[in-house]
RODO-2510 file (C-alpha; in nm, 4 decimals, decimal comma):
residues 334
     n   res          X          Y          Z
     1     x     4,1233     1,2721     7,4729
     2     x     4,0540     1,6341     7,5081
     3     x     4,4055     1,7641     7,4197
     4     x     4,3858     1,8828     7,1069
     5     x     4,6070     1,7979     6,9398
     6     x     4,4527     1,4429     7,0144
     7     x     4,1717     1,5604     6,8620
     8     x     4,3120     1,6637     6,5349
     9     x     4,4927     1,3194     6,4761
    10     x     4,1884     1,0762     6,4162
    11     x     4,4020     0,7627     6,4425
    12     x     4,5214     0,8403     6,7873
    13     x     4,1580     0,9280     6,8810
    14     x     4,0305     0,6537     6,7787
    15     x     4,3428     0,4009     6,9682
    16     x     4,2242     0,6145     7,2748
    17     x     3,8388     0,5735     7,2412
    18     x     3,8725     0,1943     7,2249
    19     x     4,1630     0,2182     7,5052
    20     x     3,8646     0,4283     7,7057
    21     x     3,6049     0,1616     7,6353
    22     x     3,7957    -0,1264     7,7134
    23     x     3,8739     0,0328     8,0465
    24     x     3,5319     0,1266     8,1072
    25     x     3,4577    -0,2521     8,1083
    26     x     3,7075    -0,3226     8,4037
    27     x     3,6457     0,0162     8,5858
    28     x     3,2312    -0,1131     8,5842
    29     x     3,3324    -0,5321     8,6314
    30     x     3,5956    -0,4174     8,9219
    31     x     3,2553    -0,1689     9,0813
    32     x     3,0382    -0,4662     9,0948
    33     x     3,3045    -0,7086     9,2141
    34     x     3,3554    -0,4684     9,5096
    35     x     2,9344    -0,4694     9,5935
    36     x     2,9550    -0,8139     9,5755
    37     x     3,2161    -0,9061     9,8350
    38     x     3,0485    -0,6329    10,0351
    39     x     2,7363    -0,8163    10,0331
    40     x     2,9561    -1,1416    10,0654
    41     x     3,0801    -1,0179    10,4268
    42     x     2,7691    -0,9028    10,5547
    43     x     2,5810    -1,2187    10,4427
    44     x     2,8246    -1,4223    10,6237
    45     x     2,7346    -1,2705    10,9582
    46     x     2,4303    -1,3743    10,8954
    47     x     2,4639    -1,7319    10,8262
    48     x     2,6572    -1,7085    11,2180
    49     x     2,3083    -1,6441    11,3696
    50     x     2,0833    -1,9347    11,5810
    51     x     1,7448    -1,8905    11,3347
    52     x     1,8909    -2,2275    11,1397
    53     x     1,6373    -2,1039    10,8512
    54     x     1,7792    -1,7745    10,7852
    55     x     2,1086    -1,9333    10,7988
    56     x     2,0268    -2,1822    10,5633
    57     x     1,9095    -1,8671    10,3000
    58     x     2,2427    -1,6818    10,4282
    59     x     2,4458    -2,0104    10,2987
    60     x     2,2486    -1,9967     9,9154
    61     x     2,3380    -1,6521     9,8761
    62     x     2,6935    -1,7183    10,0138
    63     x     2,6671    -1,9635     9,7407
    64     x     2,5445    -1,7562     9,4659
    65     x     2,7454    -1,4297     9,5838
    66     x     3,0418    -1,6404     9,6090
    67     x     2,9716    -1,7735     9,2317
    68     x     2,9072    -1,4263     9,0640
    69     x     3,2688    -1,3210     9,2130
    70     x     3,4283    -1,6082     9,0136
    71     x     3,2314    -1,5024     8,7117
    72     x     3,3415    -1,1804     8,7366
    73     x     3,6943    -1,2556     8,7867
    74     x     3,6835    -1,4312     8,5041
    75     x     3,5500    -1,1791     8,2546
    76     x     3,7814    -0,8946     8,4375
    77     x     4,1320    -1,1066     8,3005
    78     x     4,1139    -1,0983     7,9513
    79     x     4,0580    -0,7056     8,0165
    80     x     4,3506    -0,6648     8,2232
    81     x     4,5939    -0,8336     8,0015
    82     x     4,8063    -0,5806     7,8036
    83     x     4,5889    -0,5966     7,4642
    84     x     4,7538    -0,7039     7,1343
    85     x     4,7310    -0,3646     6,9486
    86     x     4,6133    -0,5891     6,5872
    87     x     4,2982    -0,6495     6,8022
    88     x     4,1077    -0,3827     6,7042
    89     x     4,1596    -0,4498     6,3378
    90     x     3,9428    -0,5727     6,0770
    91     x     3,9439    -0,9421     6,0223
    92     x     4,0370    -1,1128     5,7053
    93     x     3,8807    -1,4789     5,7047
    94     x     3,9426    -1,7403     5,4537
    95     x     3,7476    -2,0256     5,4519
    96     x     3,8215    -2,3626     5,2407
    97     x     3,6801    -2,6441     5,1848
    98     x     3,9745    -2,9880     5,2899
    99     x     3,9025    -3,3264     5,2597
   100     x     3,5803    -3,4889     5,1778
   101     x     3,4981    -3,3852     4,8297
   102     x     3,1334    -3,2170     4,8155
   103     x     3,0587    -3,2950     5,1583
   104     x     3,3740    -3,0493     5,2745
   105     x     3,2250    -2,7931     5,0690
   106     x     2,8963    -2,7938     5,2227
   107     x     3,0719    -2,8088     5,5204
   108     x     3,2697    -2,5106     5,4316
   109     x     2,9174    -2,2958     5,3329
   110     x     2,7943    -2,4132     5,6913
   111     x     3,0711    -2,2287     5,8519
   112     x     3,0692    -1,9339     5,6246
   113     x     2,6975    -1,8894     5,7491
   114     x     2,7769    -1,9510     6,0661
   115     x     3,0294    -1,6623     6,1131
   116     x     2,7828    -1,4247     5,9123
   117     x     2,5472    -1,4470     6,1987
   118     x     2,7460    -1,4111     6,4710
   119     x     2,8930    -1,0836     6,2514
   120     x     2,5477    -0,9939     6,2163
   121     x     2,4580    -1,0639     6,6481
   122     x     2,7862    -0,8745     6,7109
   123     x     2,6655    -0,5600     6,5381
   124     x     2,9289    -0,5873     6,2812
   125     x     2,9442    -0,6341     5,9273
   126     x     3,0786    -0,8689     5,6498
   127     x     3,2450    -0,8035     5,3410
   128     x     3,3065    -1,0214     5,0445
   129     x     3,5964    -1,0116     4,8835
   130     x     3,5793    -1,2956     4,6724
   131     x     3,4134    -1,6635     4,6452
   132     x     3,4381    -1,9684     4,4618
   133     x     3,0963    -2,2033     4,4793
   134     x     3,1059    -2,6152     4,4265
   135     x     2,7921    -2,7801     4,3625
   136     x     2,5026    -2,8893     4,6188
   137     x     2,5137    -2,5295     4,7697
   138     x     2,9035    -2,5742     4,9017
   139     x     3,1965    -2,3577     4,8984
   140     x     3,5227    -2,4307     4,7911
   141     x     3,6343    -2,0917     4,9130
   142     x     3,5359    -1,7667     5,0656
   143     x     3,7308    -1,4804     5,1812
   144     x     3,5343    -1,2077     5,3579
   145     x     3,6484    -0,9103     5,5524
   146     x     3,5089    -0,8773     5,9475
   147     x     3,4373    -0,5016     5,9937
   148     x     3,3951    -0,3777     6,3614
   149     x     3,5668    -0,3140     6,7109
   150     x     3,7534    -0,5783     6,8153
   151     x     3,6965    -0,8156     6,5239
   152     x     4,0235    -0,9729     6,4927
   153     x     4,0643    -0,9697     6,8503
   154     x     3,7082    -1,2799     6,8344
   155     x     3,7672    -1,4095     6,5515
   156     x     4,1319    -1,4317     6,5855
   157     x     4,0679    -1,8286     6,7679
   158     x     3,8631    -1,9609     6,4737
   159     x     4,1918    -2,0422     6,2980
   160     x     4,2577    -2,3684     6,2480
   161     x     4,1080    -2,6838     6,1243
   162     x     3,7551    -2,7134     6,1788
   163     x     3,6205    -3,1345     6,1275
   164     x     3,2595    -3,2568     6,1240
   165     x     3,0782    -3,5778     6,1539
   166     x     2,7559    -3,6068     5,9828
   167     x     2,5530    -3,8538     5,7462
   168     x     2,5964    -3,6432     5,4311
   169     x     2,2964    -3,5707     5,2084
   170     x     2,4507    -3,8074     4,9543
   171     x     2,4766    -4,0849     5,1779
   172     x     2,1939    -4,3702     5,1036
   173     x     2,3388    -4,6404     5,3445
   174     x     2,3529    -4,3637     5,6615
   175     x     2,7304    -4,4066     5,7408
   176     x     2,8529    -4,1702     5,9072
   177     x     3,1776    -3,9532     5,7512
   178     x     3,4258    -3,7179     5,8193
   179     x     3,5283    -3,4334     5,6294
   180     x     3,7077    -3,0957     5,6982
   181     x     3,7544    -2,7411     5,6494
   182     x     4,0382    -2,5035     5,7097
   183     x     3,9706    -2,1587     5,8355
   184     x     4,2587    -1,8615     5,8311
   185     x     4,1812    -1,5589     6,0481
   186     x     4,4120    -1,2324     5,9789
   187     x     4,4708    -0,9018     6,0668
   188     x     4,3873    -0,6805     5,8007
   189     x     4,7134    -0,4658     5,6930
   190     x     4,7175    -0,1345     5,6071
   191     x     5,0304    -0,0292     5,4132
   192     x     5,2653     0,1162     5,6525
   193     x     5,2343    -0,2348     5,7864
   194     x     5,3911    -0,3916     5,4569
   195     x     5,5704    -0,2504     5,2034
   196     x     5,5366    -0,4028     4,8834
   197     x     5,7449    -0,2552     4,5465
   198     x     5,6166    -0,3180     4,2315
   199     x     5,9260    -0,4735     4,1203
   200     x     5,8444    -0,7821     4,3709
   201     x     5,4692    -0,8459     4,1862
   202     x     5,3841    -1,0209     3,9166
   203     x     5,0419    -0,9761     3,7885
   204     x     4,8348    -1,1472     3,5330
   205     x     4,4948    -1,0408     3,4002
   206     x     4,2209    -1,3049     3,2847
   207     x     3,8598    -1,3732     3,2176
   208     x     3,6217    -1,4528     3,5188
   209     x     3,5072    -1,7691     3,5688
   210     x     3,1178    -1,9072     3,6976
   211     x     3,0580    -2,2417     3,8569
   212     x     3,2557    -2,5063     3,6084
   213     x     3,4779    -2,3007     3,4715
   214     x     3,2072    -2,1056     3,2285
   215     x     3,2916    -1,7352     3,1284
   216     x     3,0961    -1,4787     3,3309
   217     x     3,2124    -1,1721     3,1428
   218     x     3,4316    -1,0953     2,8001
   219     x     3,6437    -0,8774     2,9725
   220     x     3,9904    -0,9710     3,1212
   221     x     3,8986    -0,8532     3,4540
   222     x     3,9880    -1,0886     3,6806
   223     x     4,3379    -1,0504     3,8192
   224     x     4,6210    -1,3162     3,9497
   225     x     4,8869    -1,1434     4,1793
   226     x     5,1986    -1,3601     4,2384
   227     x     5,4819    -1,1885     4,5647
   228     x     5,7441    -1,2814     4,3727
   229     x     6,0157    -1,3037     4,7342
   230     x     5,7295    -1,5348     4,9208
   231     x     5,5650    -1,6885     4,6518
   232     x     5,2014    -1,6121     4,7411
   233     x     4,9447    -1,5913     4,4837
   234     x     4,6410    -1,4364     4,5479
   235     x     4,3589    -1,4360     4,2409
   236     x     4,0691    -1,1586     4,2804
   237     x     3,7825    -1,1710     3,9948
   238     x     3,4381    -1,0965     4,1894
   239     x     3,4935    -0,7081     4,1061
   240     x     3,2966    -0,5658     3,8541
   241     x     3,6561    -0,4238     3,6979
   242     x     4,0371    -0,5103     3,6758
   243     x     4,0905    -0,1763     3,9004
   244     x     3,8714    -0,2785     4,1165
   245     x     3,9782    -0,6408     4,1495
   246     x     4,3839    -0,5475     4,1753
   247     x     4,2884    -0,3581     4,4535
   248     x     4,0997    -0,6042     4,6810
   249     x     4,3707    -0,8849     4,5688
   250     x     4,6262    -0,6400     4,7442
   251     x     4,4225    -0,5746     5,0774
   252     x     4,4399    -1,0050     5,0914
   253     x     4,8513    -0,9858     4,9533
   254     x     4,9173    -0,7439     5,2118
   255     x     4,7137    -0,9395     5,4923
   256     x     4,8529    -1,2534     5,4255
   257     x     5,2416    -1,1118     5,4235
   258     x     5,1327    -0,9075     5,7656
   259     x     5,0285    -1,2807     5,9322
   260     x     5,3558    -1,4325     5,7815
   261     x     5,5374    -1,1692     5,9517
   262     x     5,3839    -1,2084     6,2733
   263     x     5,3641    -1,6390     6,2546
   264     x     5,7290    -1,6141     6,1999
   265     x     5,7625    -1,4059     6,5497
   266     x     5,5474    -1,6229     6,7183
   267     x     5,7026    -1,9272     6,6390
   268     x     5,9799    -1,9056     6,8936
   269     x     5,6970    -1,8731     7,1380
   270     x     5,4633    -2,0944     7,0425
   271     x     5,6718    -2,3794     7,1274
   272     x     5,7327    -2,2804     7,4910
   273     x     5,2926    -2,2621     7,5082
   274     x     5,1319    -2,5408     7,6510
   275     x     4,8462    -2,4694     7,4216
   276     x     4,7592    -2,3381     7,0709
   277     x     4,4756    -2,1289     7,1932
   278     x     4,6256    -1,8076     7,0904
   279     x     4,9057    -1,8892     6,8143
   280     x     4,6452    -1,9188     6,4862
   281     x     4,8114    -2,2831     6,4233
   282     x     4,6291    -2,3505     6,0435
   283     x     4,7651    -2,7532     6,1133
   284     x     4,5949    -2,8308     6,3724
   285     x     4,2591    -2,9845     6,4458
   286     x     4,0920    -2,7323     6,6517
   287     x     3,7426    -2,8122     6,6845
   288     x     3,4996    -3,1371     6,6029
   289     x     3,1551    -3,0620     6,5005
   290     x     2,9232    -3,4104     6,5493
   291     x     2,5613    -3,4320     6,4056
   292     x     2,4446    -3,7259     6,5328
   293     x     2,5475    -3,6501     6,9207
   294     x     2,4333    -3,2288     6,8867
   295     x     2,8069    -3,2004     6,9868
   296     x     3,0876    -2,9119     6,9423
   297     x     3,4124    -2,9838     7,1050
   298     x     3,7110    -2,7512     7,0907
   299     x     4,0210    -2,9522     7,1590
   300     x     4,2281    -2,6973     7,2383
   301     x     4,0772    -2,6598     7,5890
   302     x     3,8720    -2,9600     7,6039
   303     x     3,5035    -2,7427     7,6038
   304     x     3,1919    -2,8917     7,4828
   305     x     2,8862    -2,7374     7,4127
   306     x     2,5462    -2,9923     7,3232
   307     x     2,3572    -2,7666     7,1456
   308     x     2,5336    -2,7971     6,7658
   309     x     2,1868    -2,6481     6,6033
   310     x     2,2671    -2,3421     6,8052
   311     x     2,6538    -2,2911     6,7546
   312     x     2,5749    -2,3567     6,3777
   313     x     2,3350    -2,0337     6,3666
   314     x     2,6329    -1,8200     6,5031
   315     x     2,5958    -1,8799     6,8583
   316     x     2,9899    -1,9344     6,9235
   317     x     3,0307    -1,6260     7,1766
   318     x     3,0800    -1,8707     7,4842
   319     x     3,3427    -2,0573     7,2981
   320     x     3,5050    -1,7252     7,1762
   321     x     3,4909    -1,6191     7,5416
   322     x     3,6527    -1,9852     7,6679
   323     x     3,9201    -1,9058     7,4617
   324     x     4,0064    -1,6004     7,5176
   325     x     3,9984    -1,6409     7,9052
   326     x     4,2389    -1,9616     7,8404
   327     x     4,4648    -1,7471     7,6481
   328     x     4,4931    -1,4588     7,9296
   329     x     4,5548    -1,7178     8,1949
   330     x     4,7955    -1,8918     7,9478
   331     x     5,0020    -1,5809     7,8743
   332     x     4,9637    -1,4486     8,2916
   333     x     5,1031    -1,7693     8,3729
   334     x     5,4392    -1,6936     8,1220
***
């Protein structure tokens, strides 16, 4: 990192400060593994003496020594898997409300809060690139950029489709329903990633549009851009201009061709997984979120938590950490 001609290419200093980091984290996990089987060895001497009450303490902290090794074990594999080099990238998530009407889009604004403040815990940021509000407070869609170190790399597992069970606040007989909402997690793409000719867009300007349709401005500033080779349409109109808007439709055009591109190479080895933890598979249930028993389940490796009040305020580190430890002793396994 001191070379420097390192230091005059900013990209490469920045790959080699996270690279530095991340190794930082095994270098200090690997240090206190190390005490701990140190103090693991002695301990057991202990527990060989004839005082039968300081064997009996020897055996606890056998017990607890032999626990925090585990622990650490676990938190040292992700880190020693080679790393995916999109993890460091900003995130592009797209939430949208699926089946079950209002409910779905309450739903939908649940989850959207919920991933604002574990941004927000994680010491990273969220930007809006565009939203489209029902009524009773729901979403029918939001698409937000996830700005920090290693964003992609967490949020990366919240692809999927996300169900809950709840009494909705429409309901006057108390049945319980179902409803869903889809989440889509990508890389963000910068443009030597995808290269897009003008020739292959199609782009239409219109008026922006409030809550029922109602004009916001009188200026055609909202923008549709059509990929004319995939097909994918992306419309942009929270930008105060057309410039403005064109350009933040692209950043989710170029995102969305980026995760095409990489689904298509994954799909080969997707099938020989035994799990979806790490393949971003939109079609499939992922996770059940149920009211009436405080219970989050996350199919794909059978982990509940009973604390939904919790999870719902952005505490979903320990399932982000579940699933990325299944994932490196998925892909170890290979």
């Amino acid at each position: 990192m001191s070379d420097p001609a390192t230091t005059r290419d900013a990209g490469r200093l920045a790959d080699l400060g996270r690279e530095h980091h991340r190794l930082s984290q095994v270098v200090q996990l690997a240090d206190r593994a190390e005490r701990a089987r140190s103090e693991l060895a002695d301990v057991r001497e202990l527990a060989l003496v004839d005082d039968a009450e300081m064997a009996e303490e020897a055996n606890r902290e056998i017990d607890r020594l032999e626990s925090l090794l585990g622990q650490l074990e676990q938190q040292m594999l992700p880190l020693l898997m080679p790393r995916d080099p999109l993890d460091d990238r900003t995130a592009i998530v797209e939430i949208r409300a699926g089946t079950g009407g209002d409910e779905a889009a309450l739903f939908a604004a649940d989850l959207f809060r919920m991933y604002s403040r574990f941004v927000e815990r994680r010491g990273w940021r969220v930007e809006l690139l565009s939203i489209s509000e029902g009524t009773l407070g729901g979403l029918k869609e939001a698409i937000f950029k996830v700005v920090g170190d290693g964003a992609f790399g967490a949020m990366r597992y919240e692809s999927g489709v996300h169900r809950v069970q709840r009494v909705p606040a429409t309901e006057n007989q108390g049945r319980i329903h179902t409803s869903a909402a889809t989440v889509a997690v990508l890389p963000e793409a910068e443009e030597v990633d995808v290269k897009i000719e003008d020739r292959e867009l199609r782009i239409d300007v219109f008026r922006s549009s409030g809550p029922g349709g109602q004009s916001v401005n009188t200026t055609d500033s909202a923008v549709r851009i059509t990929h004319i080779p995939t097909g994918i349409v992306v419309s942009q109109q929270d930008q105060k201009s057309q410039l403005q808007n064109k350009q933040k439709g692209m950043e989710v055009l170029r995102a969305r061709l980026l995760d095409r591109r990489i689904s298509e190479q994954e799909a080969e080895r997707s099938r020989l997984r035994r799990t979806q933890v790490g393949t971003g598979d939109r079609s499939a249930k992922i996770r059940t979120y149920n009211f009436p028993q405080s219970r989050v389940t996350d199919h794909r490796i059978g982990l509940t938590l009973h604390d939904i009040d919790s999870v719902l305020d952005g505490q979903i580190a320990p399932l982000i950490e579940a699933l990325a430890l299944a994932d490196a002793e998925e892909r170890f396994g290979e």
